[in-house]
C-alpha positions as CSV (number, residue, x, y, z in Angstrom):
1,X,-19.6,1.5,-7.9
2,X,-17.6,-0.1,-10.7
3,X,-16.2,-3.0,-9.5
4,X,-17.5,-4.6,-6.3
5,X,-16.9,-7.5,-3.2
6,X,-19.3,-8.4,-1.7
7,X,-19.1,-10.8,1.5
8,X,-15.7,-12.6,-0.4
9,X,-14.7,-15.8,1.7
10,X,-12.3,-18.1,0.2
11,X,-11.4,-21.4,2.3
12,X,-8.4,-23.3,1.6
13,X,-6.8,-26.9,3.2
14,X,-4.8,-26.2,6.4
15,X,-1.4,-27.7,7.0
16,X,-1.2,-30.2,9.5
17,X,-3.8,-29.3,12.9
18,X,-4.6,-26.3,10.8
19,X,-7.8,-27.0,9.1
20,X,-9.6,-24.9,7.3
21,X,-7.8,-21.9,6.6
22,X,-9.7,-18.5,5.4
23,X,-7.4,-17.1,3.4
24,X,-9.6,-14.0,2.5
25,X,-12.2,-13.5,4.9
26,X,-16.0,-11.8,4.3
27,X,-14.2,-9.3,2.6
28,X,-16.5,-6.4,1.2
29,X,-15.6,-2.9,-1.0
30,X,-16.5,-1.1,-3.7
31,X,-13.7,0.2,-6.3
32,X,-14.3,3.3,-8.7
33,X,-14.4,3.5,-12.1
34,X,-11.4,4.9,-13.2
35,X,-9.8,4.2,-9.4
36,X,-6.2,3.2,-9.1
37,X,-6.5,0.9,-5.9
38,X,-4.1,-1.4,-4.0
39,X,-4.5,-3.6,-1.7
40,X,-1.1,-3.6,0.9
41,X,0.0,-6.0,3.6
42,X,2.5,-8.8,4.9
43,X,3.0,-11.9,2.9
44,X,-0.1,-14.6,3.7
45,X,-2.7,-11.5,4.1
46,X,-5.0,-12.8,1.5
47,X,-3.8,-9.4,-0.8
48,X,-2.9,-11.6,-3.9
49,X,-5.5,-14.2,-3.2
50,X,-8.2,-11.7,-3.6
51,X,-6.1,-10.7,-7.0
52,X,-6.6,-14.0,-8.3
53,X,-10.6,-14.1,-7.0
54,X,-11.3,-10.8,-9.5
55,X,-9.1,-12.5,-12.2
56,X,-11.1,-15.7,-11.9
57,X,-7.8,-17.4,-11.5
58,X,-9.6,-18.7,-8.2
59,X,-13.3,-18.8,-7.1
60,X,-14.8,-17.4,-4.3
61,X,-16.0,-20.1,-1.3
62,X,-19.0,-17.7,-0.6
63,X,-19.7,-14.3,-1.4
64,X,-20.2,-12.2,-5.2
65,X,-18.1,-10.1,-7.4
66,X,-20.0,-7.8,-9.7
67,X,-18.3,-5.8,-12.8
68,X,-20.5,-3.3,-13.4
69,X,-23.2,-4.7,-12.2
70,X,-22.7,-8.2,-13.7
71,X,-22.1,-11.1,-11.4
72,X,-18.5,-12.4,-12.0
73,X,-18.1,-15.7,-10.1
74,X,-18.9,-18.4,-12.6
75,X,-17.2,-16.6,-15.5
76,X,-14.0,-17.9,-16.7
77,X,-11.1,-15.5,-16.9
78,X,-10.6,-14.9,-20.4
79,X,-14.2,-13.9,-20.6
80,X,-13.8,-11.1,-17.9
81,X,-12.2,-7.9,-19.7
82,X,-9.5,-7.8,-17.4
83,X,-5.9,-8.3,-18.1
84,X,-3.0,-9.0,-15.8
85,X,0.8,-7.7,-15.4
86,X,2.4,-10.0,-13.4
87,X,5.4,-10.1,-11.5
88,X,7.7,-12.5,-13.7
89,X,6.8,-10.0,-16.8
90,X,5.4,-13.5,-19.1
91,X,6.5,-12.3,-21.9
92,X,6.9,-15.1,-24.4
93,X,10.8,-15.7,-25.2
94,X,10.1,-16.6,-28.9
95,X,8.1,-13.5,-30.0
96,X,9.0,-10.2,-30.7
97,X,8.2,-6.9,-28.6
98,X,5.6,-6.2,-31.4
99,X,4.6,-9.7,-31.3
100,X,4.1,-10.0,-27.6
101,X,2.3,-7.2,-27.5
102,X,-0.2,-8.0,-30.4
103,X,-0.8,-11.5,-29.0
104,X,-3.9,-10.9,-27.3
105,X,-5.5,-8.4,-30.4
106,X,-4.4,-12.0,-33.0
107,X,-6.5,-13.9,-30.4
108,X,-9.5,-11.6,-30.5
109,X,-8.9,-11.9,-34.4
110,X,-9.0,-8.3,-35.3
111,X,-7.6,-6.6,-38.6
112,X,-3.9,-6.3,-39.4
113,X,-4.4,-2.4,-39.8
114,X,-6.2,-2.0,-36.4
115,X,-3.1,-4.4,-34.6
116,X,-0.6,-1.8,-36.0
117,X,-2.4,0.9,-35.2
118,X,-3.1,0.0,-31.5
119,X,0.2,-1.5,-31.2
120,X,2.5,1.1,-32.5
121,X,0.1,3.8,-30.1
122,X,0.4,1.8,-26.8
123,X,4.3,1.4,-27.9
124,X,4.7,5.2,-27.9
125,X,2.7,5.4,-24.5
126,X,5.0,3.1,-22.9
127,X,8.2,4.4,-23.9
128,X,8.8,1.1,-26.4
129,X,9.2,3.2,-29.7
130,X,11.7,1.9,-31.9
131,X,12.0,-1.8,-30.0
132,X,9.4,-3.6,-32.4
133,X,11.7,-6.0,-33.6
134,X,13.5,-6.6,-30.4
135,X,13.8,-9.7,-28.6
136,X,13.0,-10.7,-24.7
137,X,16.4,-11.8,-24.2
138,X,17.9,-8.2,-26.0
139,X,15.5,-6.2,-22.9
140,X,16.3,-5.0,-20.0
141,X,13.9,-5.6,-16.5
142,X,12.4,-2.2,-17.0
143,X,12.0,-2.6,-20.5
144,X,10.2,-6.1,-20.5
145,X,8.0,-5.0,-18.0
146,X,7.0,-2.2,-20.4
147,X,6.0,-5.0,-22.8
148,X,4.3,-6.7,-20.1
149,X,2.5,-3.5,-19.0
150,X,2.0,-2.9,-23.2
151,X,0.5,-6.4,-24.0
152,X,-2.0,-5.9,-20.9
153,X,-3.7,-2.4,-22.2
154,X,-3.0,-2.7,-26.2
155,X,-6.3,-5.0,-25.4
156,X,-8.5,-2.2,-23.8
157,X,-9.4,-4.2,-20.3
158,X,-12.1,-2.9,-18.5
159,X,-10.1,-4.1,-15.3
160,X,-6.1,-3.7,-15.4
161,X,-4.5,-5.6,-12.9
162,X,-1.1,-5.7,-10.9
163,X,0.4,-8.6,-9.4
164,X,3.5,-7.0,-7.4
165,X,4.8,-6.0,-11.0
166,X,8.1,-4.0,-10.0
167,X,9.5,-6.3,-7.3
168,X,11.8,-7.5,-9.6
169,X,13.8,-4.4,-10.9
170,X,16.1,-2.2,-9.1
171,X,15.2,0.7,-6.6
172,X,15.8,3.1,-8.6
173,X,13.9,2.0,-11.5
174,X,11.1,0.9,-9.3
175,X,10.7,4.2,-8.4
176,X,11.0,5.3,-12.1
177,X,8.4,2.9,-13.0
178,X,6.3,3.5,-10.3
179,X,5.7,7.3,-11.6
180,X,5.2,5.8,-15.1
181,X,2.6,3.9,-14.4
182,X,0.8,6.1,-12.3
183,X,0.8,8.6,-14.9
184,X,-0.4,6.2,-17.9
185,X,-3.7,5.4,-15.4
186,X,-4.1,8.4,-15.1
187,X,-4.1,9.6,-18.8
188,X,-6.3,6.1,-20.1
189,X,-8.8,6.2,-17.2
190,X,-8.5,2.9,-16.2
191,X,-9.5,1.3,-13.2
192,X,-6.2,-0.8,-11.8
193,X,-6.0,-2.9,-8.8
194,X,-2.8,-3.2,-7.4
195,X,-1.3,-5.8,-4.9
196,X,1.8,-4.9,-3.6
197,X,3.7,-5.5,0.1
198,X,5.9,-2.0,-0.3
199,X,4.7,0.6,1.7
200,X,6.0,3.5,-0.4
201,X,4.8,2.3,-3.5
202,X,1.1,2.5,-2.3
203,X,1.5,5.9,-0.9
204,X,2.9,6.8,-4.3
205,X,0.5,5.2,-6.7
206,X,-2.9,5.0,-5.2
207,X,-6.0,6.8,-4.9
208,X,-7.2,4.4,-2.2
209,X,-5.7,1.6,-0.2
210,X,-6.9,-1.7,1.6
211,X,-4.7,-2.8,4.5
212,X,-5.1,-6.5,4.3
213,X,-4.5,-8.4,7.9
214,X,-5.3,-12.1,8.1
215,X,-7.7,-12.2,5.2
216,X,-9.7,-9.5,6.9
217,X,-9.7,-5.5,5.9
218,X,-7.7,-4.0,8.5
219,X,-8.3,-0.4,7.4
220,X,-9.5,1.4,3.7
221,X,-8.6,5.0,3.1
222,X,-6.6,7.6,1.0
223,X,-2.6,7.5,1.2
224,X,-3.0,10.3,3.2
225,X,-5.6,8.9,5.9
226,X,-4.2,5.4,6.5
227,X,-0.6,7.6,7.1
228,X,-1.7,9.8,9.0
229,X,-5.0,8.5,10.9
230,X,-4.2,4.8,11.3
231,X,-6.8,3.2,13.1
232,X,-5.3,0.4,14.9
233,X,-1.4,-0.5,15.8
234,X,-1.2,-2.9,13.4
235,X,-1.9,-0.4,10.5
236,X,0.3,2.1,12.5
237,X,3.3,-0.2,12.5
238,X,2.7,-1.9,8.9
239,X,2.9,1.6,7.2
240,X,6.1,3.9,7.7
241,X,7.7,4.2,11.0
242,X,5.4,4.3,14.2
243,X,6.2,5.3,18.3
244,X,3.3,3.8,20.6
245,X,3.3,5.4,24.2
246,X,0.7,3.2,27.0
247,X,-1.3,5.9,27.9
248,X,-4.1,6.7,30.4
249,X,-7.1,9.1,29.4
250,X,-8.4,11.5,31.8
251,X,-10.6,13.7,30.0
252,X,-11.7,14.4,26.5
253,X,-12.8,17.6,25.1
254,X,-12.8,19.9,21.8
255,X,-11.5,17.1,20.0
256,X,-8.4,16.8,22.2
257,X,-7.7,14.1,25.0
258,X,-5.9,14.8,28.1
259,X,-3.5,11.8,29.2
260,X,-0.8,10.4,31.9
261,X,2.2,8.3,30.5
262,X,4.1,7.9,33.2
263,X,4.3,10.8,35.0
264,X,4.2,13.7,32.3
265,X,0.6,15.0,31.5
266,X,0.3,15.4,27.6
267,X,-2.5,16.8,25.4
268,X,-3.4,14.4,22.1
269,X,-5.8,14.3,18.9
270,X,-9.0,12.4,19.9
271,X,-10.5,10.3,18.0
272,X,-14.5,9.6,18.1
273,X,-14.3,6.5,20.0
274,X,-12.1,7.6,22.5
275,X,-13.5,7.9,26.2
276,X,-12.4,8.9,29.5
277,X,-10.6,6.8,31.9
278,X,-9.7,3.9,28.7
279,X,-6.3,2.7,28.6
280,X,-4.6,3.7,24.9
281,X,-2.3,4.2,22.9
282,X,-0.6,7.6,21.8
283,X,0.7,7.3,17.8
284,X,3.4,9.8,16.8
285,X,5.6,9.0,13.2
286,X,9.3,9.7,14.6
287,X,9.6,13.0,12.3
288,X,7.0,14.5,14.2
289,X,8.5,14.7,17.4
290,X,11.1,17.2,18.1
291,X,13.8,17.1,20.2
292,X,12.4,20.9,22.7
293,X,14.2,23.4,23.5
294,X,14.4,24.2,27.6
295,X,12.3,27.0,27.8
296,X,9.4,24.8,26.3
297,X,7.1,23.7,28.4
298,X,3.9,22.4,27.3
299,X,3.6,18.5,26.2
300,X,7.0,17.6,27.1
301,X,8.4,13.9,27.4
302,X,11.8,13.6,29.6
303,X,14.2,10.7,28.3
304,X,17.4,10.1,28.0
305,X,19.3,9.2,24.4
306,X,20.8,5.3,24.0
307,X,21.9,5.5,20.5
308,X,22.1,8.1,18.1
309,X,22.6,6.9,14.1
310,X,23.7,9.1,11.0
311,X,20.9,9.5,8.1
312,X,22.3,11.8,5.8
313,X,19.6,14.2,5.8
314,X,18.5,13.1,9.4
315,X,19.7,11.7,12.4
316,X,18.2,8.6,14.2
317,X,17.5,9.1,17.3
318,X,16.7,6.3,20.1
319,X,15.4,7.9,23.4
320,X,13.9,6.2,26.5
321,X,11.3,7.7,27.5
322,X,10.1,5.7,31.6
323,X,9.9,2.1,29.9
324,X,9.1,2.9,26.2
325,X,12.0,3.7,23.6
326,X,11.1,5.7,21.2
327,X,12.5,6.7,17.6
328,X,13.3,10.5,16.7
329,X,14.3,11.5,13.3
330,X,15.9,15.3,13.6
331,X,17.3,17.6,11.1
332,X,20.9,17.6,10.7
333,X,22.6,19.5,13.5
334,X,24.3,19.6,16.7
335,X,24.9,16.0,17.0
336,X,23.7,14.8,20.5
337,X,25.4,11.9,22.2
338,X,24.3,8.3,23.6
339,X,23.5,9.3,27.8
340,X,22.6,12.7,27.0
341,X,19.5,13.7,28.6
342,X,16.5,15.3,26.1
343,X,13.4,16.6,26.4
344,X,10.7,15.7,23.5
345,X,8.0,18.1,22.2
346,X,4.9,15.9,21.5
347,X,2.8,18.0,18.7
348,X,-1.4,17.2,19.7
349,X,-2.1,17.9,16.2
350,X,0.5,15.5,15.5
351,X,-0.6,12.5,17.9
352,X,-3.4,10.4,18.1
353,X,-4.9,8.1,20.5
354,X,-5.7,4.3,18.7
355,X,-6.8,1.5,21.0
356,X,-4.4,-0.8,23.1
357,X,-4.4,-3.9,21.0
């Protein structure tokens, strides 16, 4: 692997009784060359500490980080071949977009021609053409964070990193950015780490994620597994919307597990350390169940409706099912009313037993 973690603990001063306070603890991965990889979770999860560890802008209280088989912890950060795009942009006010984005290729001393030349190519790439002489203050958000973005690959980083760079703009330009981005990495090849506490933007952007959860890896996967097989309830209920049933298992078998909530018998996806008689969890998203029609009459739930809430596209749906209430997204429709009784169709393929935390 590329770039790798090995055993990372970094210790910091508690406040007050605290102590000593592991802000990323024995943390270890391996990232790809060429990877676009994020690291997601709530604020104080160690995400943007471990940032900082790879930039060198903090050092690691045990543990090694290798680039490409070089050990990284001793060497200063400007000696590293990464470059970072940070959330404030940090574009200098005084220099122009050309300028700020030659800044780091004056500091490595290189020829005038080869600065135009690699300027005036990463300027097309970003969507800067024509803004050379343009000031900071003259910029929009989404265009100074272009020159920020610019002035980090102009220098050809072996490591690019993000520091939450598109919590600053706009939804809608987020999400415009958030494509942009995602397609320059792809075209250059180069290996990003991302930090980031929006959900959506790591589903969007990344080839692998790292839920962070007290300094400690809560989960590693594709978009697609940590969405759709969360291991634990934390994960479940960090990333996109989550229902949790208590649940009893009675028997596994052919990869499915029998169970009691309550008193309806359902059929669920096992997972490979799930076992007979252990108390659980069933995980359903809320799209995924469906409100059943009466002649179903195979994994059925029977609630009744306390609040129904116009989407748009969807409505909202809150249904208590014995003591749990749980959240049901339908497709536009016949608009059912608070009190109204309903009766749920639980997919198997669609559910999933995690443990009770």
């Amino acid at each position: 692997m590329y770039l790798t973690l090995d055993h990372i603990t970094k210790k910091f001063p508690g406040r007050g009784q605290e102590g000593i306070v592991a802000a990323v603890d024995d943390l270890s991965l391996e990232i790809g060359k060429g990877e676009f990889f994020t690291f997601l979770g709530p604020s104080g999860c160690g995400k943007t500490t471990t940032l900082r560890l790879i930039a060198g802008f903090e050092f690691p209280t045990s543990g090694h980080i290798l680039l490409d088989g070089a050990q990284l912890e001793q060497v200063p950060p400007n000696k590293r071949d990464m470059a970072m795009v940070f959330q404030s942009y940090a574009i200098f006010p005084h220099l122009s977009v050309f300028e700020n984005i030659a800044y780091g290729l004056r500091i490595k001393k290189l020829p005038s021609d080869e600065i135009r030349r690699r300027v005036g190519q990463i300027m097309a790439q970003t969507k800067l053409d024509g803004l050379e002489n343009r000031m900071p203050n003259q910029m929009s958000g989404g265009q100074q964070q272009r020159v920020s973005l610019a002035r980090a690959l102009v220098i050809e980083p072996k490591v690019l990193l993000f520091d939450e760079p598109l919590s600053n703009l706009d939804a809608k330009l987020r999400e415009e950015m958030r494509f942009e981005i995602r397609d320059l990495q792809h075209r250059l090849n180069i290996t990003s780490i991302y930090v980031t506490h929006d959900q959506e933007e790591a589903l969007a952007l990344s080839d692998r994620i790292a839920i962070m959860n007290k300094g400690k890896l809560a989960q590693l996967g594709t978009p697609e597994e940590i969405y759709e097989r969360p291991r634990s309830k934390f994960v479940a209920d960090f990333i996109g919307l989550a229902n949790f049933l208590p649940a009893q298992v009675q028997t596994i078998q052919d990869g499915r597990a029998f169970v009691r909530v309550g008193a309806h018998s359902l059929q669920v996806t096992a997972l490979p350390n799930n076992t007979a008689g252990q108390a659980a969890l069933i995980f359903v998203r809320p799209g995924d169940l469906e409100i059943a029609a009466e002649t179903e009459r195979e994994n059925i739930l029977e609630g009744k409706i306390i609040k129904a809430t116009y989407l748009g596209e969807k409505i909202d749906y809150r249904v208590r099912v014995d003591e749990t209430e749980l959240r049901v997204q339908a497709a536009k429709g016949a608009r059912r009313a608070a009190g109204e009784a309903v009766r749920l169709y639980l997919p198997p393929e669609r559910a999933h037993l995690i443990d009770a935390e």
